[in-house]
mmCIF file of the N, C-alpha and C atoms, coordinates in Angstrom:
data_MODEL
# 
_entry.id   MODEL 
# 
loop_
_atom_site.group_PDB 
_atom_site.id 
_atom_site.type_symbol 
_atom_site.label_atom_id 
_atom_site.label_alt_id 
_atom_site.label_comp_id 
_atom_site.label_asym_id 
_atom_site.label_entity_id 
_atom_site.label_seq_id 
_atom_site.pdbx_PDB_ins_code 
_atom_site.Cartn_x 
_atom_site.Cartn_y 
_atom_site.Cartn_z 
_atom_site.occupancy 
_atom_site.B_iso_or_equiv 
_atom_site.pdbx_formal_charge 
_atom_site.auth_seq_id 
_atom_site.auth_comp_id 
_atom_site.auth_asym_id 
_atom_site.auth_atom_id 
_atom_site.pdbx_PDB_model_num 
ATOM 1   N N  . UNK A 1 1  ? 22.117 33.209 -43.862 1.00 0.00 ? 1  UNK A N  1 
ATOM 2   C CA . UNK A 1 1  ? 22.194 33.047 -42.423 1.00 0.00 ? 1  UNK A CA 1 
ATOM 3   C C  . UNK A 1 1  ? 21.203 31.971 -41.990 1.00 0.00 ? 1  UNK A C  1 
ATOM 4   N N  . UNK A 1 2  ? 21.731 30.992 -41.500 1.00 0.00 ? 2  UNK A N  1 
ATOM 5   C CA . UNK A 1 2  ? 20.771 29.536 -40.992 1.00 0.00 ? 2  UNK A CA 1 
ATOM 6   C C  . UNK A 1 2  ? 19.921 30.355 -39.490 1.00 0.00 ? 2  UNK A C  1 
ATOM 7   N N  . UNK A 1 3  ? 18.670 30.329 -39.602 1.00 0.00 ? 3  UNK A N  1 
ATOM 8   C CA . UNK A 1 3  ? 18.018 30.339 -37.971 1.00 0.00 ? 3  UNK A CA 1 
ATOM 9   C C  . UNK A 1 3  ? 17.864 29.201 -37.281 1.00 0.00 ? 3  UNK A C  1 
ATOM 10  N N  . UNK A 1 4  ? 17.995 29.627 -36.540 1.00 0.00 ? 4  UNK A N  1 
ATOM 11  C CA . UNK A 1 4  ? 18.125 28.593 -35.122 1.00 0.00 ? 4  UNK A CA 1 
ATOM 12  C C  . UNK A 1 4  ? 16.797 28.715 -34.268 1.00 0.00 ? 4  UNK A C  1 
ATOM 13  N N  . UNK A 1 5  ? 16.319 27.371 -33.772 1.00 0.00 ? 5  UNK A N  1 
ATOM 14  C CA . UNK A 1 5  ? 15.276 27.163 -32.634 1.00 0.00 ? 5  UNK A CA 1 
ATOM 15  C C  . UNK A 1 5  ? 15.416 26.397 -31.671 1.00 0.00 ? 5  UNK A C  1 
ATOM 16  N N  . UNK A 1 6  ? 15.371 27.177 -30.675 1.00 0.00 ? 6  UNK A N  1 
ATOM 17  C CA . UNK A 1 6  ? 15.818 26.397 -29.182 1.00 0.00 ? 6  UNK A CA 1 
ATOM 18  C C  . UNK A 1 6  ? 14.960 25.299 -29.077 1.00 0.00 ? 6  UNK A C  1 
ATOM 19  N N  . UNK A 1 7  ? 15.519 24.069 -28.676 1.00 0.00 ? 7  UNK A N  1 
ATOM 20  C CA . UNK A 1 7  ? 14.461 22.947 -28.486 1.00 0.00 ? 7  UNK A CA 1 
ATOM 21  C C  . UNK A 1 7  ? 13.507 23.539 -27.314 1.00 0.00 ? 7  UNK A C  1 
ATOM 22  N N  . UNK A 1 8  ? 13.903 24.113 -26.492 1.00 0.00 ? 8  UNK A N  1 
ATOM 23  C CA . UNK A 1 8  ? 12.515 24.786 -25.393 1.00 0.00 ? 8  UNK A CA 1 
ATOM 24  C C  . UNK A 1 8  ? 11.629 25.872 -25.977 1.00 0.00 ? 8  UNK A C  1 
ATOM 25  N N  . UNK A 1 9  ? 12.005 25.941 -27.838 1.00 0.00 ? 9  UNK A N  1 
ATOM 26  C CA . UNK A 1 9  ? 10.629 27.127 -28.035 1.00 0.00 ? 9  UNK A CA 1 
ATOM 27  C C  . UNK A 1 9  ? 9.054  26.857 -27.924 1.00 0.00 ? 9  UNK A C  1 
ATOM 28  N N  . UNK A 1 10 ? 9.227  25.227 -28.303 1.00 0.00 ? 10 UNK A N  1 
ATOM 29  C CA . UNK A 1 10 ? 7.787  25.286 -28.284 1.00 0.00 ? 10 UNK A CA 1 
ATOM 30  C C  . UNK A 1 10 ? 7.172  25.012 -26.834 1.00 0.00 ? 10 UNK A C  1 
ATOM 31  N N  . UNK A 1 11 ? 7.500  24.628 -25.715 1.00 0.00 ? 11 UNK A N  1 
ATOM 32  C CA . UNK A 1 11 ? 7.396  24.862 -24.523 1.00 0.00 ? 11 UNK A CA 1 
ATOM 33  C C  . UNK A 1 11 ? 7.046  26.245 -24.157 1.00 0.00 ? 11 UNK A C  1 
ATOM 34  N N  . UNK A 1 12 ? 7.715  27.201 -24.175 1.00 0.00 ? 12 UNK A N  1 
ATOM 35  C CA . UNK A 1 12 ? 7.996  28.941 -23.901 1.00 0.00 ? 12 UNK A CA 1 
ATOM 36  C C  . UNK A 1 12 ? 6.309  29.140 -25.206 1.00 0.00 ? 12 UNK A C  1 
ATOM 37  N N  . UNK A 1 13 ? 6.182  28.881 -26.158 1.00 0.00 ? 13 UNK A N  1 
ATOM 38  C CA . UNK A 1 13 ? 5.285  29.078 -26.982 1.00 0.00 ? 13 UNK A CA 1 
ATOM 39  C C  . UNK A 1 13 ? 3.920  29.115 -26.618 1.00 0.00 ? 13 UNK A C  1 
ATOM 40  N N  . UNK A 1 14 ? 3.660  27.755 -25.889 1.00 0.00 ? 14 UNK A N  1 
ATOM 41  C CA . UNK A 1 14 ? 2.499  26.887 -25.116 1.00 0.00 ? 14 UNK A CA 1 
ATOM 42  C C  . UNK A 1 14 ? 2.228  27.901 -23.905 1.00 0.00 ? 14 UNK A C  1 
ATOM 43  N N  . UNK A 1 15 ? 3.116  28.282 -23.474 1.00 0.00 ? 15 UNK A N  1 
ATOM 44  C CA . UNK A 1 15 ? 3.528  28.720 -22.112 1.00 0.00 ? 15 UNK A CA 1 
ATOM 45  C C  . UNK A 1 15 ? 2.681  30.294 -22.084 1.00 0.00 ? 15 UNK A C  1 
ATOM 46  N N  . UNK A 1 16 ? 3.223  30.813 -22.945 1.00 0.00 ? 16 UNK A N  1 
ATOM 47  C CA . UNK A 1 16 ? 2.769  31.941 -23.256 1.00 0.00 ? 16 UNK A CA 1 
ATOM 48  C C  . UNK A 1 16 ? 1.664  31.849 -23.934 1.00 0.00 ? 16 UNK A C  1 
ATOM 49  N N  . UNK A 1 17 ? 0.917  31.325 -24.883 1.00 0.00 ? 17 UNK A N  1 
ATOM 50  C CA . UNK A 1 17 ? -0.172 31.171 -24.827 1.00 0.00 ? 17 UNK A CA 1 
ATOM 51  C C  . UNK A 1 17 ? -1.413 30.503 -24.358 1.00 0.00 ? 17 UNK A C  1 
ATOM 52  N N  . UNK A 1 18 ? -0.970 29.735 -23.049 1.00 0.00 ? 18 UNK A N  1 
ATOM 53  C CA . UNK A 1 18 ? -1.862 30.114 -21.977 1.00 0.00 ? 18 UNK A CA 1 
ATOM 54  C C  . UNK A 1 18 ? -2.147 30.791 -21.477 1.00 0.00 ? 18 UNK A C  1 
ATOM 55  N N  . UNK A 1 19 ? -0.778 31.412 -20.630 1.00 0.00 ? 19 UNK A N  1 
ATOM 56  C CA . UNK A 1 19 ? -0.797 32.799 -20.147 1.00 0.00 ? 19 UNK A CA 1 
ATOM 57  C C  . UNK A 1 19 ? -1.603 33.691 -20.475 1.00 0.00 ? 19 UNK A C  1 
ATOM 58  N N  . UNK A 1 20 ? -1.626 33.952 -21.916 1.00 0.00 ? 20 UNK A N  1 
ATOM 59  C CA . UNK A 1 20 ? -2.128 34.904 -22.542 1.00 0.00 ? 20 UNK A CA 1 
ATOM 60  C C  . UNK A 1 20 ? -3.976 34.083 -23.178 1.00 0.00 ? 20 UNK A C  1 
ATOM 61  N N  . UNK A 1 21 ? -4.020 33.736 -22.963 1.00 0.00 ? 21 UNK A N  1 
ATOM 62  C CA . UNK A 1 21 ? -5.595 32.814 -23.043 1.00 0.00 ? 21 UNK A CA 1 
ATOM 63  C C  . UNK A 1 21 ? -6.596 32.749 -22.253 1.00 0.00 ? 21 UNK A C  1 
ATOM 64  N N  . UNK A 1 22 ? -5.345 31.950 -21.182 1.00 0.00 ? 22 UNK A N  1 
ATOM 65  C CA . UNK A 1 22 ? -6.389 31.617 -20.097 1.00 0.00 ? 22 UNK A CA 1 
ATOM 66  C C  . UNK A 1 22 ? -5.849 31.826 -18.651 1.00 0.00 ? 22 UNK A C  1 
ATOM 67  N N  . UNK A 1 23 ? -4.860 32.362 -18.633 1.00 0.00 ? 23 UNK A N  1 
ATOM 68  C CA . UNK A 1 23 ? -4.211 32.895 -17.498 1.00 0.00 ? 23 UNK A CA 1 
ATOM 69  C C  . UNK A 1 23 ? -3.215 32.279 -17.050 1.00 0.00 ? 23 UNK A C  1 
ATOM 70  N N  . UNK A 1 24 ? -2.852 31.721 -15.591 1.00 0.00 ? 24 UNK A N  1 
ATOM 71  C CA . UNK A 1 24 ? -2.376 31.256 -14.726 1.00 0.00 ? 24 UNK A CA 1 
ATOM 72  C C  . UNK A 1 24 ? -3.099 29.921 -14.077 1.00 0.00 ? 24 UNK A C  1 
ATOM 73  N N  . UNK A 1 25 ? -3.061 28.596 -14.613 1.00 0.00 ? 25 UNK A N  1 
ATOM 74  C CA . UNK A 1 25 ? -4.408 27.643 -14.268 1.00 0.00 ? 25 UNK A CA 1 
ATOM 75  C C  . UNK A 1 25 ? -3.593 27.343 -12.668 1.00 0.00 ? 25 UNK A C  1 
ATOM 76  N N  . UNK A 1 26 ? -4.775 26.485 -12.016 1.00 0.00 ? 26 UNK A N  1 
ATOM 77  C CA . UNK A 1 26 ? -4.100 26.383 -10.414 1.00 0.00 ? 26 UNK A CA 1 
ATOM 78  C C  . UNK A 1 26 ? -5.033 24.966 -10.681 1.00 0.00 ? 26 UNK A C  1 
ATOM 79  N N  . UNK A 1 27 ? -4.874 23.945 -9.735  1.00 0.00 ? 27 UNK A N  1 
ATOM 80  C CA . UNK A 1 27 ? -5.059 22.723 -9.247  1.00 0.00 ? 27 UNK A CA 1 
ATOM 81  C C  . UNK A 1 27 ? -6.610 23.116 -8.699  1.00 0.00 ? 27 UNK A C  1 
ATOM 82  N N  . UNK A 1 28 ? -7.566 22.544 -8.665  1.00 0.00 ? 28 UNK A N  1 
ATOM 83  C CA . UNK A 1 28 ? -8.858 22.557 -7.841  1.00 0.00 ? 28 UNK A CA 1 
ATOM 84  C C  . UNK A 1 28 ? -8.452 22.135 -6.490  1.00 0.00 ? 28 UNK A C  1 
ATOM 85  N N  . UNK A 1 29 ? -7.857 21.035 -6.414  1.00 0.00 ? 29 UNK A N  1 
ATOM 86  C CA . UNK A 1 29 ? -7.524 20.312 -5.183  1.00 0.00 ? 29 UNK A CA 1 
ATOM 87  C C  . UNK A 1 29 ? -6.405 19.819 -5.512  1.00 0.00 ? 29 UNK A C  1 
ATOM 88  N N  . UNK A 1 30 ? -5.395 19.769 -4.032  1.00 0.00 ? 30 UNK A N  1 
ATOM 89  C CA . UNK A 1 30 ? -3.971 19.311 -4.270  1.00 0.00 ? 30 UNK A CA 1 
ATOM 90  C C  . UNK A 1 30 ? -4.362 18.166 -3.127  1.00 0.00 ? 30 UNK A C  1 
ATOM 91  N N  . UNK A 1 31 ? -3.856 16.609 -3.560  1.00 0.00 ? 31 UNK A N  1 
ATOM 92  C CA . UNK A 1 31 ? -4.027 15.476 -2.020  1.00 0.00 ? 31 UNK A CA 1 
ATOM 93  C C  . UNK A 1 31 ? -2.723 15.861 -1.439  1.00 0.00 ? 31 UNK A C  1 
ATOM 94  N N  . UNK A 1 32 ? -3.441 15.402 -0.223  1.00 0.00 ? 32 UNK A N  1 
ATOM 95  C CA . UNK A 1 32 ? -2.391 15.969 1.175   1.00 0.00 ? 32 UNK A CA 1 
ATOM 96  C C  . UNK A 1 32 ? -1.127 15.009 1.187   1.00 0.00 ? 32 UNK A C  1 
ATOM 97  N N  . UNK A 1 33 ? -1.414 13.689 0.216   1.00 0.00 ? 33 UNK A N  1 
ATOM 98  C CA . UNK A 1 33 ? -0.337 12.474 -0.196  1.00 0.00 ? 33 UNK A CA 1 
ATOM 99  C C  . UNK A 1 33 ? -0.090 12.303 -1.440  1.00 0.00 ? 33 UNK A C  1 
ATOM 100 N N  . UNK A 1 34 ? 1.383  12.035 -2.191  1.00 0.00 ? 34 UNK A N  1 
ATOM 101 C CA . UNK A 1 34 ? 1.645  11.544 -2.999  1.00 0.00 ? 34 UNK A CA 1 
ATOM 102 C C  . UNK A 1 34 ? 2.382  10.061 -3.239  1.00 0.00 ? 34 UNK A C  1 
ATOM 103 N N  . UNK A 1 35 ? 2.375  9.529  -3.924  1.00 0.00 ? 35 UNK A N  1 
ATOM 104 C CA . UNK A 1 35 ? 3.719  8.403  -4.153  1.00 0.00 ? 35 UNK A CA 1 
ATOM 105 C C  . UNK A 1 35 ? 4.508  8.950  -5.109  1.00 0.00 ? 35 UNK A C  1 
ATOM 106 N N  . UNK A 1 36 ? 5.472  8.223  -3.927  1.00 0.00 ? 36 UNK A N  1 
ATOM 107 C CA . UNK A 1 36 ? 6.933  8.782  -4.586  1.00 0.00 ? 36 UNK A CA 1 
ATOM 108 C C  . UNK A 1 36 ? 8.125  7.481  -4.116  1.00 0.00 ? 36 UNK A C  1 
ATOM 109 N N  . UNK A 1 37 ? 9.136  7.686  -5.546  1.00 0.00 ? 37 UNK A N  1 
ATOM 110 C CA . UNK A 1 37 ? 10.224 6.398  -5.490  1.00 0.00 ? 37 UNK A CA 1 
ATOM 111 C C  . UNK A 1 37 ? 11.522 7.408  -4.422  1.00 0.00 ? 37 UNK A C  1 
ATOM 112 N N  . UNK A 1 38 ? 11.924 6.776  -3.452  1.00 0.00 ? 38 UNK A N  1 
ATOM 113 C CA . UNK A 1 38 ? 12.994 7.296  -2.359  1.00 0.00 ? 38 UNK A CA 1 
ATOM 114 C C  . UNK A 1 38 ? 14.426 6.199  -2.861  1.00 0.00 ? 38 UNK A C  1 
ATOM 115 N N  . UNK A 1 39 ? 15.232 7.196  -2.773  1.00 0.00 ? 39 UNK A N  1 
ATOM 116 C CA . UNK A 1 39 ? 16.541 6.479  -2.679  1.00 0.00 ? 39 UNK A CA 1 
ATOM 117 C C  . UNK A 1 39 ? 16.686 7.193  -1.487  1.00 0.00 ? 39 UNK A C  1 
ATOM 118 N N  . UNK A 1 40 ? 17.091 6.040  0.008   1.00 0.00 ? 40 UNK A N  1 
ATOM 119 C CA . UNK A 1 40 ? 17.306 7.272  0.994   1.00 0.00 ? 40 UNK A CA 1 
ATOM 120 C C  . UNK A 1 40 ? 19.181 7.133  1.423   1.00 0.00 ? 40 UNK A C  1 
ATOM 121 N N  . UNK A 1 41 ? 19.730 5.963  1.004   1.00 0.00 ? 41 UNK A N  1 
ATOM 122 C CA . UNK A 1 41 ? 21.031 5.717  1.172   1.00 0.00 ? 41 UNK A CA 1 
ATOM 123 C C  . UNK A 1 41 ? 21.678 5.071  0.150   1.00 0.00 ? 41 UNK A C  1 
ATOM 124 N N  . UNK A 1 42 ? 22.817 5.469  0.385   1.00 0.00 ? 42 UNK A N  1 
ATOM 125 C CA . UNK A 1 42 ? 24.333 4.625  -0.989  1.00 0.00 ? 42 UNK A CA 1 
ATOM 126 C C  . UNK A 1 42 ? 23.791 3.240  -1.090  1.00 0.00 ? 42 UNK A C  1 
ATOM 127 N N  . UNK A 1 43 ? 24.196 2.940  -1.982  1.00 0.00 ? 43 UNK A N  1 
ATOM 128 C CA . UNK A 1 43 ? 23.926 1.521  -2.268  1.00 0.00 ? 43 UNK A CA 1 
ATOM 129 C C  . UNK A 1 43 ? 23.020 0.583  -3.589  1.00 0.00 ? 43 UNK A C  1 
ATOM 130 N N  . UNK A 1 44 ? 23.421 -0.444 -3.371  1.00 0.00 ? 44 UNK A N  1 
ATOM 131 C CA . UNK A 1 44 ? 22.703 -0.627 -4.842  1.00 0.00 ? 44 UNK A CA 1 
ATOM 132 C C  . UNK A 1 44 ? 21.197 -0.229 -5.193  1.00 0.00 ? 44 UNK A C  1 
ATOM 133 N N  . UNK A 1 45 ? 20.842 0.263  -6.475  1.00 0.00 ? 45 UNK A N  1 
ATOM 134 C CA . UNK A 1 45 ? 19.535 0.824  -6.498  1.00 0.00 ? 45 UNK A CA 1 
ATOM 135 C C  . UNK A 1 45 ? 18.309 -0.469 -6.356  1.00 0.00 ? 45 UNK A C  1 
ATOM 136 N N  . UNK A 1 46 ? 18.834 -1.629 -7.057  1.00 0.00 ? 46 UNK A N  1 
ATOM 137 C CA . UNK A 1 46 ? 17.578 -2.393 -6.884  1.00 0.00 ? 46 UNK A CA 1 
ATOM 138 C C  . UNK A 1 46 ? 16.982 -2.791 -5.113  1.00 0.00 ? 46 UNK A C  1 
ATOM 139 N N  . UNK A 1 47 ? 18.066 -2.539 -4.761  1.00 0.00 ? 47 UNK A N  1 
ATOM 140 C CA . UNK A 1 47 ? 17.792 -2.657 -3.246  1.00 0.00 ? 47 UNK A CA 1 
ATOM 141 C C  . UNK A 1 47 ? 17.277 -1.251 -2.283  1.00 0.00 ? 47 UNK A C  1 
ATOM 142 N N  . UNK A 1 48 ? 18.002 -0.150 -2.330  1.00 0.00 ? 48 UNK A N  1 
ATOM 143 C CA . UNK A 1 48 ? 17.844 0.634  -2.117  1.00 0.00 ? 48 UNK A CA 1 
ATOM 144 C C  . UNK A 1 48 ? 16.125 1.549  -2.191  1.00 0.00 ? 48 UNK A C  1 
ATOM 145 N N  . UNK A 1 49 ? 15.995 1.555  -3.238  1.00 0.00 ? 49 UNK A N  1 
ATOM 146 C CA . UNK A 1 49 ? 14.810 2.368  -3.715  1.00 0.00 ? 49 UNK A CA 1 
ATOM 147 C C  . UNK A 1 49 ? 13.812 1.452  -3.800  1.00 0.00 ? 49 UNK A C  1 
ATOM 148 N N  . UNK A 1 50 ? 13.133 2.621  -2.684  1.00 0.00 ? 50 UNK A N  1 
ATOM 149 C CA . UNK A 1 50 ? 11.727 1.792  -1.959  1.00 0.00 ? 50 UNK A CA 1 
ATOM 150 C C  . UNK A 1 50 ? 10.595 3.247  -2.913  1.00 0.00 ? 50 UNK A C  1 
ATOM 151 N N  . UNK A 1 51 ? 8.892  2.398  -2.768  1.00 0.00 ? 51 UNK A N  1 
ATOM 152 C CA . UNK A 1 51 ? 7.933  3.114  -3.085  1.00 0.00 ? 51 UNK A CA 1 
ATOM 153 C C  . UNK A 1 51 ? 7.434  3.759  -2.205  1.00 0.00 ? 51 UNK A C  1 
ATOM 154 N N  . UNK A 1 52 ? 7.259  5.136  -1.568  1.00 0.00 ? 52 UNK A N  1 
ATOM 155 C CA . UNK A 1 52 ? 6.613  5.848  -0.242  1.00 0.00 ? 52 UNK A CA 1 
ATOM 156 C C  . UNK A 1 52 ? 5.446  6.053  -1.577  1.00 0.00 ? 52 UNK A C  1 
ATOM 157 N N  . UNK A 1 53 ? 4.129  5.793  -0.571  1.00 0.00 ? 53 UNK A N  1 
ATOM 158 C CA . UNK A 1 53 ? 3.005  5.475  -1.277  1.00 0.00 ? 53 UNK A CA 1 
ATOM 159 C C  . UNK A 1 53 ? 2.089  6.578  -0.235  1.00 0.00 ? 53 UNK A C  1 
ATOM 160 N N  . UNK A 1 54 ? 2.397  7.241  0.731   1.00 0.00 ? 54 UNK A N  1 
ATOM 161 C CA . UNK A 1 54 ? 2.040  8.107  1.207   1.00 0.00 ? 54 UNK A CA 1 
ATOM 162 C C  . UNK A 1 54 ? 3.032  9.277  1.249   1.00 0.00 ? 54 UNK A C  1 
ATOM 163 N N  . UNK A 1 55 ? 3.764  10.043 0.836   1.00 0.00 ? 55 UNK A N  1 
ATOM 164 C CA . UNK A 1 55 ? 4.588  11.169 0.841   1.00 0.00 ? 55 UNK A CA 1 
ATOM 165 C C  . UNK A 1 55 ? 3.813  12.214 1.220   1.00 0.00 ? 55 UNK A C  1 
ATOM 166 N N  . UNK A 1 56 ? 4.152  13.017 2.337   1.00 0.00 ? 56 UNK A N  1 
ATOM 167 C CA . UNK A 1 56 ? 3.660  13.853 2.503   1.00 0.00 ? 56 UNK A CA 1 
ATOM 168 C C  . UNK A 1 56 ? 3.643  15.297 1.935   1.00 0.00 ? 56 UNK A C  1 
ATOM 169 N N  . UNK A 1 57 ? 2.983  16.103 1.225   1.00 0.00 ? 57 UNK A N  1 
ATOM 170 C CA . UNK A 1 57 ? 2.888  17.212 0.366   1.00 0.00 ? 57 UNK A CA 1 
ATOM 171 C C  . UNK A 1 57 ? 3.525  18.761 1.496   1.00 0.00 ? 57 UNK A C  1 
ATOM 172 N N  . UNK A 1 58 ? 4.467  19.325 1.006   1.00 0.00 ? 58 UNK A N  1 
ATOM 173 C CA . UNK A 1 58 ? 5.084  19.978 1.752   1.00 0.00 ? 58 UNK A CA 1 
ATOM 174 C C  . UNK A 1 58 ? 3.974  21.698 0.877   1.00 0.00 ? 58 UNK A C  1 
ATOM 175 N N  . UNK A 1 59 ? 3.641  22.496 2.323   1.00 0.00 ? 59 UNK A N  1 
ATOM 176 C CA . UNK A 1 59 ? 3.393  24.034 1.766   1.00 0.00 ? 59 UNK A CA 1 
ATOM 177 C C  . UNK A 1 59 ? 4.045  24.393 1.143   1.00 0.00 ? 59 UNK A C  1 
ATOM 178 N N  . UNK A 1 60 ? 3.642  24.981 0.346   1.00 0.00 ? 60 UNK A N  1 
ATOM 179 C CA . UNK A 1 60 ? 4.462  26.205 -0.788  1.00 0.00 ? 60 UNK A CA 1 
ATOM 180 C C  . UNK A 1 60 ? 5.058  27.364 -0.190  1.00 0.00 ? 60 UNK A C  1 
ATOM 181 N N  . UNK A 1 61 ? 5.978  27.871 -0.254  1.00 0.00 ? 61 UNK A N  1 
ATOM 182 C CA . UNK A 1 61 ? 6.117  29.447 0.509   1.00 0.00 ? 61 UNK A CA 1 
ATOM 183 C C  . UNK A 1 61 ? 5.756  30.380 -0.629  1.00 0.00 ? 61 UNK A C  1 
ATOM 184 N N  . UNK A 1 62 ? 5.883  31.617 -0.657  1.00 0.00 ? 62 UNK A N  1 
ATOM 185 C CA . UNK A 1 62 ? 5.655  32.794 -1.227  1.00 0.00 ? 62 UNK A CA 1 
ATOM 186 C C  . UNK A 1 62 ? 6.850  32.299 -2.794  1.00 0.00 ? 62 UNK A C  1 
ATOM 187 N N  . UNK A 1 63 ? 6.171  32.521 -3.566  1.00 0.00 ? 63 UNK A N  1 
ATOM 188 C CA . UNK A 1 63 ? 7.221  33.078 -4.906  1.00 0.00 ? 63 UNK A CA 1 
ATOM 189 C C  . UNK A 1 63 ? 7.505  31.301 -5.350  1.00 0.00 ? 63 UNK A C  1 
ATOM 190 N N  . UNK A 1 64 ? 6.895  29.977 -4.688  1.00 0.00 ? 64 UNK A N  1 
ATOM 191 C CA . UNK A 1 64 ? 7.151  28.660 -5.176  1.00 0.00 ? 64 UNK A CA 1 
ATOM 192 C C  . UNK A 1 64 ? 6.045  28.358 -5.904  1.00 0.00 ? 64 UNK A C  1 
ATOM 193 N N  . UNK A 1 65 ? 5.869  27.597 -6.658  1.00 0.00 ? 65 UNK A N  1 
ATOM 194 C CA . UNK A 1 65 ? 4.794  26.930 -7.818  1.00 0.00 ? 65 UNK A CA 1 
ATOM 195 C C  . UNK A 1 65 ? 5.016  25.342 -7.304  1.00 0.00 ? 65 UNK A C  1 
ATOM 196 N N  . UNK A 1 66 ? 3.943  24.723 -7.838  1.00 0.00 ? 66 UNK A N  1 
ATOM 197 C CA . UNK A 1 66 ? 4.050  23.442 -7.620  1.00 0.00 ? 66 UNK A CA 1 
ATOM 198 C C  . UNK A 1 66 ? 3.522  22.370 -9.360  1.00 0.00 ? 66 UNK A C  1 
ATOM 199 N N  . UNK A 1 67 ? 4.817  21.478 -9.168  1.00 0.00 ? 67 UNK A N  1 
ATOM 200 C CA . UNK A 1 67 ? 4.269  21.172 -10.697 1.00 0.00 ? 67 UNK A CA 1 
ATOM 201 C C  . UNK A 1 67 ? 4.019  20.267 -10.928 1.00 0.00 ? 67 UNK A C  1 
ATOM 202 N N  . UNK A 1 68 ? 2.840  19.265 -11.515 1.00 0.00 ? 68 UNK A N  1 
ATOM 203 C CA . UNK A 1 68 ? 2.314  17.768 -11.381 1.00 0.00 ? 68 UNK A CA 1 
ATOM 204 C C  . UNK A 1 68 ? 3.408  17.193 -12.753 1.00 0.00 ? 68 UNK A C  1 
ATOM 205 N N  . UNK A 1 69 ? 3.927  15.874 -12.255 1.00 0.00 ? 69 UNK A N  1 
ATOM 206 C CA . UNK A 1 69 ? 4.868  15.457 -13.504 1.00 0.00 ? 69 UNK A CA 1 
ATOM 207 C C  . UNK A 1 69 ? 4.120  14.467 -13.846 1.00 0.00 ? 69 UNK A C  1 
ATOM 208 N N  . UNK A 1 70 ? 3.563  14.281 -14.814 1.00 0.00 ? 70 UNK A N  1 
ATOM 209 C CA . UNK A 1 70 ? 3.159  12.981 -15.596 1.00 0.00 ? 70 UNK A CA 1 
ATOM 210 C C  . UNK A 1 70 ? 3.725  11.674 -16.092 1.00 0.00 ? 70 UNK A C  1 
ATOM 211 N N  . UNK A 1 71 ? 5.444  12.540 -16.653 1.00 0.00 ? 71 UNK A N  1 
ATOM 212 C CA . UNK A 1 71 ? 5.720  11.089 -17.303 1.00 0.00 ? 71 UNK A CA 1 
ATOM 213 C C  . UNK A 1 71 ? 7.182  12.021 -16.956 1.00 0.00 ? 71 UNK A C  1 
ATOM 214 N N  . UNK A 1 72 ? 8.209  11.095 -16.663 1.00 0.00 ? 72 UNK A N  1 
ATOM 215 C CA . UNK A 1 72 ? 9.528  11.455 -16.859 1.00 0.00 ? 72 UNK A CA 1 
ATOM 216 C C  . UNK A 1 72 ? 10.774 9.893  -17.621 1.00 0.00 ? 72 UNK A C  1 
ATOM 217 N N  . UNK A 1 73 ? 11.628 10.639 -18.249 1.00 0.00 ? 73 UNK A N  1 
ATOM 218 C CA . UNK A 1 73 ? 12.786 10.107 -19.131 1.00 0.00 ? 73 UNK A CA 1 
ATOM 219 C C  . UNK A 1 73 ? 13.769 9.353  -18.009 1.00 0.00 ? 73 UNK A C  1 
ATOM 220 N N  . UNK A 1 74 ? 14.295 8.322  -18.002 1.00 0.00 ? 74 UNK A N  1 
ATOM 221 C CA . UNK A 1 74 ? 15.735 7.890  -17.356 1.00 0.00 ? 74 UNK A CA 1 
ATOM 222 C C  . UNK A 1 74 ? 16.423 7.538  -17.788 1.00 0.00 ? 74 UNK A C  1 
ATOM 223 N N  . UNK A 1 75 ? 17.690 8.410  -17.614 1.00 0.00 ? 75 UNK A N  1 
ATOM 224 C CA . UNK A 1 75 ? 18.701 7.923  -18.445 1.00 0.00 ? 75 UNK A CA 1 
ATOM 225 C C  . UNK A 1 75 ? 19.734 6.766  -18.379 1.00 0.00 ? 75 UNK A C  1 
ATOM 226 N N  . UNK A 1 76 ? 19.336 6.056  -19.656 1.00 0.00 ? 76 UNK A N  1 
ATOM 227 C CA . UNK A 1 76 ? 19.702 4.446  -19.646 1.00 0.00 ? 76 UNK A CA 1 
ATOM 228 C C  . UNK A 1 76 ? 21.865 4.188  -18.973 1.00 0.00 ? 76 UNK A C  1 
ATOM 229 N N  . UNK A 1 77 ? 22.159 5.359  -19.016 1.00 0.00 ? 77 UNK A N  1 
ATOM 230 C CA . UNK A 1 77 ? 23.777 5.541  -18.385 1.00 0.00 ? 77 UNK A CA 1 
ATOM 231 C C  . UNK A 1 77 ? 23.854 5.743  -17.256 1.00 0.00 ? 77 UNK A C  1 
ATOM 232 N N  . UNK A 1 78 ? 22.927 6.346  -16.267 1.00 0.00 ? 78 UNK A N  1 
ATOM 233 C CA . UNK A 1 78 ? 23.118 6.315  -15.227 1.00 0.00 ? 78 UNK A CA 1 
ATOM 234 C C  . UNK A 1 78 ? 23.144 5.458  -14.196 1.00 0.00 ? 78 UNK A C  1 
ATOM 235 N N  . UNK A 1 79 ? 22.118 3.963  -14.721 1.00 0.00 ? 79 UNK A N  1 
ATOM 236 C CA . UNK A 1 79 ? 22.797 2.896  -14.020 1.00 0.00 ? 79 UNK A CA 1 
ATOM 237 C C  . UNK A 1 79 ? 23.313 1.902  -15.432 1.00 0.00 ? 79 UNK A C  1 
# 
């Protein structure tokens, strides 16, 4: 019988042994601004998508997390 490993085990792995380490970590300080890339209408992207270099940070409600992204993938098919 071949075993199988979800490509998200070692994520769930990490995950849980923080959890189990060091708890639940939280931000010291969150800025009240971020930058962020906006597509706000149809149209071609090189034109379209502007840099908001002040975005404003929206409250959390009850039961939301907030998650800092470092680095993200784009996929070379979508344009």
């Amino acid at each position: 019988m071949e075993t199988r490993t979800s490509p998200i085990a070692p994520c769930v792995a990490l995950f849980e042994q923080n959890r189990i380490l060091d708890g639940f970590s939280t931000m010291s300080t969150i800025r009240a601004t971020f930058k962020a890339f906006e597509y706000a209408k149809f149209g071609d992207v090189l034109k379209e998508v502007k840099l908001n270099r002040s975005t404003a940070q929206k409250a959390l409600q009850a039961g939301e997390v907030r998650v800092k992204v470092l680095s993200a993938a784009v996929n070379p098919i979508d344009y």
